[in-house]
LUMFIVO-968454 format. One record per residue (C-alpha): residue number from 1; x, y, z. Coordinates in steps of 0.5 Angstrom, whole numbers. Example, Ala and Ser with C-alpha at 12.3 -4.5 7.8 and 13.67 -1.06 7.14 Angstrom:
BEGIN
<node><seq>1</seq><xx>25</xx><yy>-9</yy><zz>16</zz></node>
<node><seq>2</seq><xx>27</xx><yy>-2</yy><zz>14</zz></node>
% end
This chain:
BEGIN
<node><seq>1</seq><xx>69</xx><yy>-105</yy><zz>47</zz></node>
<node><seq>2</seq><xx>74</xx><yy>-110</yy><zz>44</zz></node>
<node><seq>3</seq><xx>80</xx><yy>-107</yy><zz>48</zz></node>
<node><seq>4</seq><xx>85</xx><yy>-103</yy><zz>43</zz></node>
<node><seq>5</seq><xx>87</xx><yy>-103</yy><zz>36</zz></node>
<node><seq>6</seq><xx>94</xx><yy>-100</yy><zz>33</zz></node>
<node><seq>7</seq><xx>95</xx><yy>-98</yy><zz>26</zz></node>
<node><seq>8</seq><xx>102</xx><yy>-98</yy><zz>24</zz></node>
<node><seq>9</seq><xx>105</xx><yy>-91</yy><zz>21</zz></node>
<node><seq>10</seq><xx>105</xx><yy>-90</yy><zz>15</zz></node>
<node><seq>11</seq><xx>111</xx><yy>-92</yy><zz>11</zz></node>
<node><seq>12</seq><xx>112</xx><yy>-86</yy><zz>9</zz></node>
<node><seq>13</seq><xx>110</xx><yy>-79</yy><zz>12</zz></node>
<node><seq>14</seq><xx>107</xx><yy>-77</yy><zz>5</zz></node>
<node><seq>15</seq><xx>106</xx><yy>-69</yy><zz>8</zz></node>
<node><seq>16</seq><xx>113</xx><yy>-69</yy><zz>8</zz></node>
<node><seq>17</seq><xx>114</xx><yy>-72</yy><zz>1</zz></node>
<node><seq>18</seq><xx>108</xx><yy>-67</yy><zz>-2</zz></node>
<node><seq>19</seq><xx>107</xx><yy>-62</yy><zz>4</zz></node>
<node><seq>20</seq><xx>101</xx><yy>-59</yy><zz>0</zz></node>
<node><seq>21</seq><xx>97</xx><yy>-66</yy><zz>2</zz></node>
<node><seq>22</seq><xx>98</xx><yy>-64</yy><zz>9</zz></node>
<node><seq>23</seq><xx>91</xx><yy>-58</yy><zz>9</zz></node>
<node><seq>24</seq><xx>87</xx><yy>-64</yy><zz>5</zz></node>
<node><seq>25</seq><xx>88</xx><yy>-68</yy><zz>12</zz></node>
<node><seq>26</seq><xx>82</xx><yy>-71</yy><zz>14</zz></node>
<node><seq>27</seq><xx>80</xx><yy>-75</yy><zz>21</zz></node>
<node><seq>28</seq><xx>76</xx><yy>-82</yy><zz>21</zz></node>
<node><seq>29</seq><xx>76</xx><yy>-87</yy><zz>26</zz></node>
<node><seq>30</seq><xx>78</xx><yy>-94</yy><zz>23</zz></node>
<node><seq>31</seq><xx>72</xx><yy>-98</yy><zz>28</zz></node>
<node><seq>32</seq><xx>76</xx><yy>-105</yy><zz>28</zz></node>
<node><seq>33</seq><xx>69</xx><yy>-110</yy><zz>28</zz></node>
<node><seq>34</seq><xx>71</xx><yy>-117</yy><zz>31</zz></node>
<node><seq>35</seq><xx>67</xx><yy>-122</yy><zz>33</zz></node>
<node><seq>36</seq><xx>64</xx><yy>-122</yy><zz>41</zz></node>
<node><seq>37</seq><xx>57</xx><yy>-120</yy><zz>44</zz></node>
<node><seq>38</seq><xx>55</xx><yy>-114</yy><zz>45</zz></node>
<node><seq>39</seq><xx>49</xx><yy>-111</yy><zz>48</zz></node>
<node><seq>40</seq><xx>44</xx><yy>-106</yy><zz>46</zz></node>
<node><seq>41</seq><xx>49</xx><yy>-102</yy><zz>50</zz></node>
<node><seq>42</seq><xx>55</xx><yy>-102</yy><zz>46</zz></node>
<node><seq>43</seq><xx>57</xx><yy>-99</yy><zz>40</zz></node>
<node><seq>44</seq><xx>58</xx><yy>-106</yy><zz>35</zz></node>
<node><seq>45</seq><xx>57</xx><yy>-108</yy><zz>27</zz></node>
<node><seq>46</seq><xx>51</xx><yy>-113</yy><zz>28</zz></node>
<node><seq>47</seq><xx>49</xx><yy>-113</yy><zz>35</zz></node>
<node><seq>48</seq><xx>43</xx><yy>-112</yy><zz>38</zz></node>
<node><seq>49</seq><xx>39</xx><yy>-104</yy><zz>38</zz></node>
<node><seq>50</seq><xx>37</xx><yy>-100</yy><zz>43</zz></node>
<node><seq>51</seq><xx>30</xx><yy>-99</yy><zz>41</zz></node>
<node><seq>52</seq><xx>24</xx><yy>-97</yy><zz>44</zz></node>
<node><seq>53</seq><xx>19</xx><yy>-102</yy><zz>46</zz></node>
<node><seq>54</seq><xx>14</xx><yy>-98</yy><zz>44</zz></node>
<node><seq>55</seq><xx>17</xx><yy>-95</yy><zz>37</zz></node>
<node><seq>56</seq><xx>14</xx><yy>-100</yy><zz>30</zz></node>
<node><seq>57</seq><xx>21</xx><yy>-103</yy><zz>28</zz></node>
<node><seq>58</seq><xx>23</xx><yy>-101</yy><zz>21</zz></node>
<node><seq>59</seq><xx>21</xx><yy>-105</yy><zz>14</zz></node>
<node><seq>60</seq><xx>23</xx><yy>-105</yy><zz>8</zz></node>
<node><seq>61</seq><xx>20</xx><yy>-100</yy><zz>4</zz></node>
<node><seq>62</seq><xx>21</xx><yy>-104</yy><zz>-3</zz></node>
<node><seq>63</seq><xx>15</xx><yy>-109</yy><zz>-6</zz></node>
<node><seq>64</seq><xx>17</xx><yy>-116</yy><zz>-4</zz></node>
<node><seq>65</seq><xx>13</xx><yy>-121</yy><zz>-2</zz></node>
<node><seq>66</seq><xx>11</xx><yy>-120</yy><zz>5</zz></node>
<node><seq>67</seq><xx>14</xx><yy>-115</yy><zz>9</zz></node>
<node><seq>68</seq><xx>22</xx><yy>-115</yy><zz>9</zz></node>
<node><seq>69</seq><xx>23</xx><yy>-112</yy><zz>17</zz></node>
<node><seq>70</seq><xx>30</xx><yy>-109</yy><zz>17</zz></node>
<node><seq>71</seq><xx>37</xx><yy>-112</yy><zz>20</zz></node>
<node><seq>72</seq><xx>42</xx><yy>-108</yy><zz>24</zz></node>
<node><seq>73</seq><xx>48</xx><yy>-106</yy><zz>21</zz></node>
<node><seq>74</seq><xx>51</xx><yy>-102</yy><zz>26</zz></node>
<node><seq>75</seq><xx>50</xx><yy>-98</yy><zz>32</zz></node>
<node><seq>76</seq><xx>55</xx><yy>-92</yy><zz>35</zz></node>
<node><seq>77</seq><xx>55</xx><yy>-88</yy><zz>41</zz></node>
<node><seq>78</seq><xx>58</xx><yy>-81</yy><zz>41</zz></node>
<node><seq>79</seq><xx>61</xx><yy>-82</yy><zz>47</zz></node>
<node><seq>80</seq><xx>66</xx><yy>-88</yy><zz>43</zz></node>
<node><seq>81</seq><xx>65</xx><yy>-84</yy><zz>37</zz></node>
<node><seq>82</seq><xx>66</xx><yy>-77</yy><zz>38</zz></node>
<node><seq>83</seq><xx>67</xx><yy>-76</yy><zz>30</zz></node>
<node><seq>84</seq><xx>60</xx><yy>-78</yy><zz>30</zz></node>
<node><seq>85</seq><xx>57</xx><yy>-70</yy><zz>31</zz></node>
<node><seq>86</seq><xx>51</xx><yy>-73</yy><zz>32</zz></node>
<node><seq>87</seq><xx>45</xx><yy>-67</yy><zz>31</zz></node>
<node><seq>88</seq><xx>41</xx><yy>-63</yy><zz>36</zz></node>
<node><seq>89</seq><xx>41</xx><yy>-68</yy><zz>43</zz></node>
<node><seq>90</seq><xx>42</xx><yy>-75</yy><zz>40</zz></node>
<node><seq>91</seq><xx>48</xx><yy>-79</yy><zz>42</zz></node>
<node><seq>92</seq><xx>47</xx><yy>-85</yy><zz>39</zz></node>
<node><seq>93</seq><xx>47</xx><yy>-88</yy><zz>31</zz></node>
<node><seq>94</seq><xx>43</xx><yy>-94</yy><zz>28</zz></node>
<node><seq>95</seq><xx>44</xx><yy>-96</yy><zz>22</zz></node>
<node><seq>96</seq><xx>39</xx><yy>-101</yy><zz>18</zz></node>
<node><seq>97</seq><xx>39</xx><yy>-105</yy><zz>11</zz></node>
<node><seq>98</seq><xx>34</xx><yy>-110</yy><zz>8</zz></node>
<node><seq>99</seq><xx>39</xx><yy>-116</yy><zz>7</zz></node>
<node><seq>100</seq><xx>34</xx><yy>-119</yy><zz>2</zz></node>
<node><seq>101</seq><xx>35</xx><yy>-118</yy><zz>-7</zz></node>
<node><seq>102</seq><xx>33</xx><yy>-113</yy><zz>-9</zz></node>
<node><seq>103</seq><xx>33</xx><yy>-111</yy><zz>-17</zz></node>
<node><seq>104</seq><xx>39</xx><yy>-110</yy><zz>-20</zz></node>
<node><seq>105</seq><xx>39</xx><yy>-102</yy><zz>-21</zz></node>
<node><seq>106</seq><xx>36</xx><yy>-102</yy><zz>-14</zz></node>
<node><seq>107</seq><xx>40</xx><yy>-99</yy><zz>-8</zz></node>
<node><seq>108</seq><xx>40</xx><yy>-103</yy><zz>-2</zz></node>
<node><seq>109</seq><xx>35</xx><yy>-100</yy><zz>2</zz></node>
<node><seq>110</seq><xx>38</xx><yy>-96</yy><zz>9</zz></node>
<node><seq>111</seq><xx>35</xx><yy>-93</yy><zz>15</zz></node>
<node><seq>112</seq><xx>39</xx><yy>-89</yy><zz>19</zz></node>
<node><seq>113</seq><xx>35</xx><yy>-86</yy><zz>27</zz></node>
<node><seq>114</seq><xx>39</xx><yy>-82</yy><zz>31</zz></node>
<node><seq>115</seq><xx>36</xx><yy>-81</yy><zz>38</zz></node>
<node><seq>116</seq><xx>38</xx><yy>-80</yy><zz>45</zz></node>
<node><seq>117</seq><xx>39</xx><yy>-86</yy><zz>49</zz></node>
<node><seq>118</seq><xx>37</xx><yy>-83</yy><zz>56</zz></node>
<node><seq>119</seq><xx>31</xx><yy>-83</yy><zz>53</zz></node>
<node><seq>120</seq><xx>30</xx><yy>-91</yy><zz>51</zz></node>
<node><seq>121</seq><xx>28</xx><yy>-93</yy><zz>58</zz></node>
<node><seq>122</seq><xx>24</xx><yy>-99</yy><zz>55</zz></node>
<node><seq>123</seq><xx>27</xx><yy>-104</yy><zz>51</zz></node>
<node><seq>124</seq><xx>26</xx><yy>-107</yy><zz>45</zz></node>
<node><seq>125</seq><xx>26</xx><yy>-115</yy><zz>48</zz></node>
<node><seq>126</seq><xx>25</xx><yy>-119</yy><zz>41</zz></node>
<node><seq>127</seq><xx>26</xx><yy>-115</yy><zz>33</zz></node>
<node><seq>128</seq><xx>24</xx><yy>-119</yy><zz>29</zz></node>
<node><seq>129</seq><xx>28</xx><yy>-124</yy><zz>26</zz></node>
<node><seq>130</seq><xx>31</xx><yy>-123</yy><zz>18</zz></node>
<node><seq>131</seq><xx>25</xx><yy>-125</yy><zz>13</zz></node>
<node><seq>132</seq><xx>28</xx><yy>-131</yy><zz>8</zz></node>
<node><seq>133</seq><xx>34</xx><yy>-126</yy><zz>7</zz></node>
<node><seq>134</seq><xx>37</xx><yy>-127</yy><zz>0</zz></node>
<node><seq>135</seq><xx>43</xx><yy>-126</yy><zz>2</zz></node>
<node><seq>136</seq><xx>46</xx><yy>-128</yy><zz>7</zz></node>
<node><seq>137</seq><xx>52</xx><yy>-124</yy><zz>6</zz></node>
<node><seq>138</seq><xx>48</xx><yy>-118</yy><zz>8</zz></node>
<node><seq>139</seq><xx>46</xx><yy>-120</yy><zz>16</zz></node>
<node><seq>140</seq><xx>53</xx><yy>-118</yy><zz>20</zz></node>
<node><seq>141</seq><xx>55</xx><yy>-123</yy><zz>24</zz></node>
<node><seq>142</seq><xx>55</xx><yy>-120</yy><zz>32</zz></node>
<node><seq>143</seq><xx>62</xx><yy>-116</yy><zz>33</zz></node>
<node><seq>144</seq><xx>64</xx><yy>-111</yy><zz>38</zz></node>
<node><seq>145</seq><xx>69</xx><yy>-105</yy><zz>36</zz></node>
<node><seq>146</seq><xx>76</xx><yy>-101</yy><zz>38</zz></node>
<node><seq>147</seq><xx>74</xx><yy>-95</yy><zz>35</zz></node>
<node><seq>148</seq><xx>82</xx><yy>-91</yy><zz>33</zz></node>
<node><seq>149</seq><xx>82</xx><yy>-85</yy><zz>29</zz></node>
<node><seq>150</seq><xx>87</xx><yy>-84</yy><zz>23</zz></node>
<node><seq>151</seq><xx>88</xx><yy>-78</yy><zz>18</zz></node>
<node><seq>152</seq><xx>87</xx><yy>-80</yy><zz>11</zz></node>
<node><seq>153</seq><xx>89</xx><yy>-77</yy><zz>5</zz></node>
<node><seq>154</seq><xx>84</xx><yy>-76</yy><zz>-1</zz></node>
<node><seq>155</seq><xx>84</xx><yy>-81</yy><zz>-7</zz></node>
<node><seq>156</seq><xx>88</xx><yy>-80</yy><zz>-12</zz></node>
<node><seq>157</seq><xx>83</xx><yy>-80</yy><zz>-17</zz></node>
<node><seq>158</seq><xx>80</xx><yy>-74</yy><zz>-13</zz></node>
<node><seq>159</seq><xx>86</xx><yy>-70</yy><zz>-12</zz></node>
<node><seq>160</seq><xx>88</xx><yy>-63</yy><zz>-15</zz></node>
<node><seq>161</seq><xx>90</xx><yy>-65</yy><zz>-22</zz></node>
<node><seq>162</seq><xx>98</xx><yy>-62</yy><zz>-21</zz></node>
<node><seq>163</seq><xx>98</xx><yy>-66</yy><zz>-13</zz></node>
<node><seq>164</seq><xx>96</xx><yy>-72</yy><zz>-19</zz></node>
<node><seq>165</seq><xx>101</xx><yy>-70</yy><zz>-23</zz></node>
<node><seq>166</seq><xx>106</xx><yy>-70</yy><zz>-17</zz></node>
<node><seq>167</seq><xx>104</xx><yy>-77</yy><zz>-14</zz></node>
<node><seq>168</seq><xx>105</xx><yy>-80</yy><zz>-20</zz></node>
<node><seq>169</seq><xx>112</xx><yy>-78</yy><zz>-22</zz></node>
<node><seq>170</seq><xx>117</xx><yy>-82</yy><zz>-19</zz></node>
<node><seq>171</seq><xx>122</xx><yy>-76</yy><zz>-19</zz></node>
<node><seq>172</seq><xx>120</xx><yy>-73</yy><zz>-12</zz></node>
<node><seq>173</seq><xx>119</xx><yy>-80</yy><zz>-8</zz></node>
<node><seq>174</seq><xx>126</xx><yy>-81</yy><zz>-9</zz></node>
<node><seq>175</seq><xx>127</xx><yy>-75</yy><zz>-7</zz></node>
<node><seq>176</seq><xx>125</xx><yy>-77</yy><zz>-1</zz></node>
<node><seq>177</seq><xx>129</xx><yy>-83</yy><zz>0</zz></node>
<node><seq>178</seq><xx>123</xx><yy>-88</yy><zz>-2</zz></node>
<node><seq>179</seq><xx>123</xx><yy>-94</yy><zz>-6</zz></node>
<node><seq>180</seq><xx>117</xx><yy>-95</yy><zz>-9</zz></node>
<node><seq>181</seq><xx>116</xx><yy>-103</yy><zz>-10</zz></node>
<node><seq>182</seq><xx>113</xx><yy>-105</yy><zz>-16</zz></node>
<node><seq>183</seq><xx>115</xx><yy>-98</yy><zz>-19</zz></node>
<node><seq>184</seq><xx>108</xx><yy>-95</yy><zz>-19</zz></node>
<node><seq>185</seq><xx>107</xx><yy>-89</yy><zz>-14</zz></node>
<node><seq>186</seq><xx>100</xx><yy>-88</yy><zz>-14</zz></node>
<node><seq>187</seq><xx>98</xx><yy>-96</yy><zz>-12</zz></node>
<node><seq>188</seq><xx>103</xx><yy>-94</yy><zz>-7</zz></node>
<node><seq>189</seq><xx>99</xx><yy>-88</yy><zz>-5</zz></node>
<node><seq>190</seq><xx>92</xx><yy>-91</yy><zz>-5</zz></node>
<node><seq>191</seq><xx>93</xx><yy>-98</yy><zz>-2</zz></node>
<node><seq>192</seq><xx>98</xx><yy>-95</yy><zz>4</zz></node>
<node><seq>193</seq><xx>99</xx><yy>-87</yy><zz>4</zz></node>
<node><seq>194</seq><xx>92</xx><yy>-85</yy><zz>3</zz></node>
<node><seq>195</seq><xx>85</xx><yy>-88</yy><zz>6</zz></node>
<node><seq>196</seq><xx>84</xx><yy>-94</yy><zz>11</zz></node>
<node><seq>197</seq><xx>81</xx><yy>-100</yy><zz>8</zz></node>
<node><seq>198</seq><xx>75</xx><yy>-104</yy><zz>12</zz></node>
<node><seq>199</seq><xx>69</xx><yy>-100</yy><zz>17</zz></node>
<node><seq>200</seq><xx>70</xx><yy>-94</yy><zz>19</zz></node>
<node><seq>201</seq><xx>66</xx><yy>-87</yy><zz>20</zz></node>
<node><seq>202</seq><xx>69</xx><yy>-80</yy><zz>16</zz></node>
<node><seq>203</seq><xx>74</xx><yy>-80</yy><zz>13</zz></node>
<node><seq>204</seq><xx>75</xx><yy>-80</yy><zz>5</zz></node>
<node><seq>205</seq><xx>72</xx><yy>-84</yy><zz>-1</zz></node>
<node><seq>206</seq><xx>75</xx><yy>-90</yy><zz>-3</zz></node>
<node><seq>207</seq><xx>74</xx><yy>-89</yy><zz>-12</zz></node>
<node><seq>208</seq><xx>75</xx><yy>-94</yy><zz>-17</zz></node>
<node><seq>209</seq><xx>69</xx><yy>-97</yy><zz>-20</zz></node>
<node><seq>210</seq><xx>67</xx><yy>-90</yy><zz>-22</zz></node>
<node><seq>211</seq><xx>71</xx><yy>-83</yy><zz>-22</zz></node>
<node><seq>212</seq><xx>69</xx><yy>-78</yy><zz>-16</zz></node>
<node><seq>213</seq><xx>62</xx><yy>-76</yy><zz>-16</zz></node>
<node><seq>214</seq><xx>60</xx><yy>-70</yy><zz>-12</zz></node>
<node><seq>215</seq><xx>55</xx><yy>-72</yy><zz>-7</zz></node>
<node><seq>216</seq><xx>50</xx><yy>-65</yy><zz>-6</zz></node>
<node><seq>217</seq><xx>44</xx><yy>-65</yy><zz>-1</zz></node>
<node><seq>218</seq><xx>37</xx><yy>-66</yy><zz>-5</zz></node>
<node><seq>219</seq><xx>34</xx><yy>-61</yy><zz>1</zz></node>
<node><seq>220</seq><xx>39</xx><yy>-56</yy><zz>1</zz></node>
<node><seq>221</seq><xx>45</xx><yy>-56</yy><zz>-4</zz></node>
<node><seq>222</seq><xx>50</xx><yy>-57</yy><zz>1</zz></node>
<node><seq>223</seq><xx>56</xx><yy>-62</yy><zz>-1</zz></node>
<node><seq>224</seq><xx>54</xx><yy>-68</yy><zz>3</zz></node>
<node><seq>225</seq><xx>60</xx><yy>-71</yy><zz>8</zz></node>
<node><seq>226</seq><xx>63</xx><yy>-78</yy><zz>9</zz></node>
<node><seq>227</seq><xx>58</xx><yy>-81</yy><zz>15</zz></node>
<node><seq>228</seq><xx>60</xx><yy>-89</yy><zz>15</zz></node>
<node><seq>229</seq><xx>63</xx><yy>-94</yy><zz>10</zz></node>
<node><seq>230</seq><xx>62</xx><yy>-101</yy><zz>10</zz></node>
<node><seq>231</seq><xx>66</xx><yy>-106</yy><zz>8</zz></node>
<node><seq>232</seq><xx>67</xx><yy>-112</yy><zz>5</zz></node>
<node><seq>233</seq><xx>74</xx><yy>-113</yy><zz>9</zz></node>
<node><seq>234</seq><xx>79</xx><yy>-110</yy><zz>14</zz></node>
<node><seq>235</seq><xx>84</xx><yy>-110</yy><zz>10</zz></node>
<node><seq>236</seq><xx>86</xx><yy>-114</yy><zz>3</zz></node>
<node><seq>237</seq><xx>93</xx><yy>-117</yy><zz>0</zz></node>
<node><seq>238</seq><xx>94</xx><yy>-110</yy><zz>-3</zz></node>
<node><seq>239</seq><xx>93</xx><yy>-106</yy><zz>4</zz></node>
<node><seq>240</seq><xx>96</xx><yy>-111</yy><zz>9</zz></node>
<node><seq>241</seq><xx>101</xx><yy>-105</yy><zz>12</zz></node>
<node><seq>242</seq><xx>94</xx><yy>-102</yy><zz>16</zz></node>
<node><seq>243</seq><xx>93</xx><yy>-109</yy><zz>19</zz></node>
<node><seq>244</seq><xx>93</xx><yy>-106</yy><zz>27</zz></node>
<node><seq>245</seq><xx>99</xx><yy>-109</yy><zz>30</zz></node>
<node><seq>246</seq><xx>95</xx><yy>-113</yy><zz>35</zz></node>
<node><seq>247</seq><xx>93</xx><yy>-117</yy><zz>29</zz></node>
<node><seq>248</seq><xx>99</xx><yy>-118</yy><zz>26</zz></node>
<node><seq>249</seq><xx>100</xx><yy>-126</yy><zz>28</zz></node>
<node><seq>250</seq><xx>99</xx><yy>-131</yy><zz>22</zz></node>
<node><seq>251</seq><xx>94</xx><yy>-132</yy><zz>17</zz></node>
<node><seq>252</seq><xx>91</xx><yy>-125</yy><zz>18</zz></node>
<node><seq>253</seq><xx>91</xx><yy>-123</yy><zz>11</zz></node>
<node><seq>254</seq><xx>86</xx><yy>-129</yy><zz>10</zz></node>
<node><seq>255</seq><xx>79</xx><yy>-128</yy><zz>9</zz></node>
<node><seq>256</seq><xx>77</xx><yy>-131</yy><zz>16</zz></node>
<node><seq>257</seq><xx>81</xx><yy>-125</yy><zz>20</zz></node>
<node><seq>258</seq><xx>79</xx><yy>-119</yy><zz>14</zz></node>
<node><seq>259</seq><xx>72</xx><yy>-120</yy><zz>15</zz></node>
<node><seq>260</seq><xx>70</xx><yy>-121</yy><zz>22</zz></node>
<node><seq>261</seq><xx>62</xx><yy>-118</yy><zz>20</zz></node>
<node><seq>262</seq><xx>62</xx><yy>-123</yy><zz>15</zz></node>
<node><seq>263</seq><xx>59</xx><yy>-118</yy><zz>10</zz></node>
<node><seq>264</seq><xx>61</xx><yy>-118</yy><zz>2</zz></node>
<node><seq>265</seq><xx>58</xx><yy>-112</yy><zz>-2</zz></node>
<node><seq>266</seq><xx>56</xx><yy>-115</yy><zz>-8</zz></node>
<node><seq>267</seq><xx>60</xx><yy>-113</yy><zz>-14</zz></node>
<node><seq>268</seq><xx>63</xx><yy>-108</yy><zz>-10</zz></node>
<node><seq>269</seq><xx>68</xx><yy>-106</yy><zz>-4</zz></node>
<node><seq>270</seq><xx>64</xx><yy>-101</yy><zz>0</zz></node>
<node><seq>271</seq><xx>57</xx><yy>-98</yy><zz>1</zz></node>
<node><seq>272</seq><xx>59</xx><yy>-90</yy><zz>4</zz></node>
<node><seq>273</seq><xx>54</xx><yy>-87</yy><zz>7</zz></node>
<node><seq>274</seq><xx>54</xx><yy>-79</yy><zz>6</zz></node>
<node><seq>275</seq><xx>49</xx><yy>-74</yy><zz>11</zz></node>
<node><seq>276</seq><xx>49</xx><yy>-66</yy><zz>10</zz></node>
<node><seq>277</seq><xx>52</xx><yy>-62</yy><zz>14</zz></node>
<node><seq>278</seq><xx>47</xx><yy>-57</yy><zz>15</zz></node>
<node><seq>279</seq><xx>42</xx><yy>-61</yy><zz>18</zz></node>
<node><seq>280</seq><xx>42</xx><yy>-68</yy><zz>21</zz></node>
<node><seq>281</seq><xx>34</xx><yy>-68</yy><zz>18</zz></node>
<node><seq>282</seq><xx>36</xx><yy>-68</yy><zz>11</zz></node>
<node><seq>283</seq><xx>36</xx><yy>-75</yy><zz>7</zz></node>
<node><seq>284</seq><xx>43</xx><yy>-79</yy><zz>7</zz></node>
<node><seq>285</seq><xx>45</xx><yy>-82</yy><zz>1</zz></node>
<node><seq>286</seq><xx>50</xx><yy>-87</yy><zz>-1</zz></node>
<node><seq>287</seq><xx>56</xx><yy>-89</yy><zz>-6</zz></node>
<node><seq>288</seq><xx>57</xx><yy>-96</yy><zz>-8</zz></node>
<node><seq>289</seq><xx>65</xx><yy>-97</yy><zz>-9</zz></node>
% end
């Protein structure tokens, strides 16, 4: 683990100024990636799998020339990350991608294999190493976590149309003694009051390239739930306000601090990955944006 990790309150108590946001609160845990070297025993962004000798490592099921085997992207025990819920026995989440191009209407190929770690009694001594990855910015730099849960709001583009109508109008924040920088309270509810930029698990979507797309089960028809959000940055020019106070020292809003894992999502800021449910069995989905 990477000892502890603050985020600041939030400048403004947005319950207090729109109470009715207050039953739309949602937990996440913000997983704070920073560069180390974790083991197949930790939870890390980037780090070395609890994998089982015996269990074939995962390849990219989209054609290429030659077999693409997958990288580690993530790995999460429950017992840092209880919001995980894992299914059934498991207690442990790996996340895996393909890092090299594919076609541009193609989604990054995503495996996701729950287990339970008291079961991997042999470990996989050597995965195999990326194949030509074409994009470097896909294979995350090894780092550790200090996971820290936060509530966050829904996006104001997912909010009921009167909350969206209220959050707009600058009557009510000065109301409320706030001064809005800029005079644009929704940049101000989406970039501080809202959800926390950078790798986190549960939570709200972050929106903008698209408007909100409901994300339903292909199985079953249940509506599916934020599972994990990747990120191409901690934290940008426009979110400082959620840098941890640990990372308050100069240069943190550059690229070299916002990024510890190295990994930019092409034409786009996240990849959330969605689950169902209803069953840890039924397939993910993601959202790009």
């Amino acid at each position: 683990m990477n000892g502890t990790r603050t985020t600041p309150p939030r400048p403004v108590d947005i319950t207090e100024v729109f109470p009715a946001l207050a039953p739309l609160g949602r937990p996440a845990v913000r997983l704070h990636p920073r560069p180390g070297s974790p083991t197949v025993h930790d939870s890390s962004i980037g780090g070395p799998l609890l994998w089982p000798a015996r269990e074939p490592w995962r390849y990219c099921r989209v054609e290429h020339e030659g077999l693409h085997p997958l990288v580690p992207v993530a790995q999460l025990y429950a017992r840092d990350i209880p919001l995980l819920r894992p299914p059934g026995r498991t207690d442990l989440l790996q996340v895996l991608w393909c890092p090299s191009e594919h076609a541009p209407d193609s989604s990054i190929p995503i495996e996701l294999s729950w287990r339970t770690a008291a079961d991997v009694t042999d470990v996989l001594a050597a995965p195999p190493e990326p194949f030509d990855a074409d994009e470097f910015l896909y294979v995350p730099e090894p780092c550790v976590l200090a996971p820290e849960q936060v509530i966050e709001y829904p996006d104001s583009l997912e909010l009921p149309e009167e909350l969206k109508q209220q959050i707009t109008d600058p009557a009510p924040w000065r109301a409320a003694g706030t001064v809005i920088d800029g005079g644009d309270p929704r940049e101000l509810y989406d970039h501080a009051l809202s959800h926390a930029p950078g790798w986190k698990v549960g939570g709200w979507a972050p929106w903008g390239l698209t408007d909100p797309v409901p994300r339903f089960c292909v199985a079953c028809g249940t509506a599916m739930t934020p599972l994990l959000t990747i990120a191409s940055s901690e934290w940008h020019r426009n979110s400082t306000s959620w840098i941890p106070y640990e990372d308050r020292v100069p240069g943190a809003s550059e690229a070299s601090w916002s990024n510890p894992p190295a990994v930019t999502v092409l034409d786009a800021n996240h990849i959330q990955l969605y689950v169902c449910p209803a069953s840890g069995g039924h397939p993910h989905t993601d959202l790009v944006q």
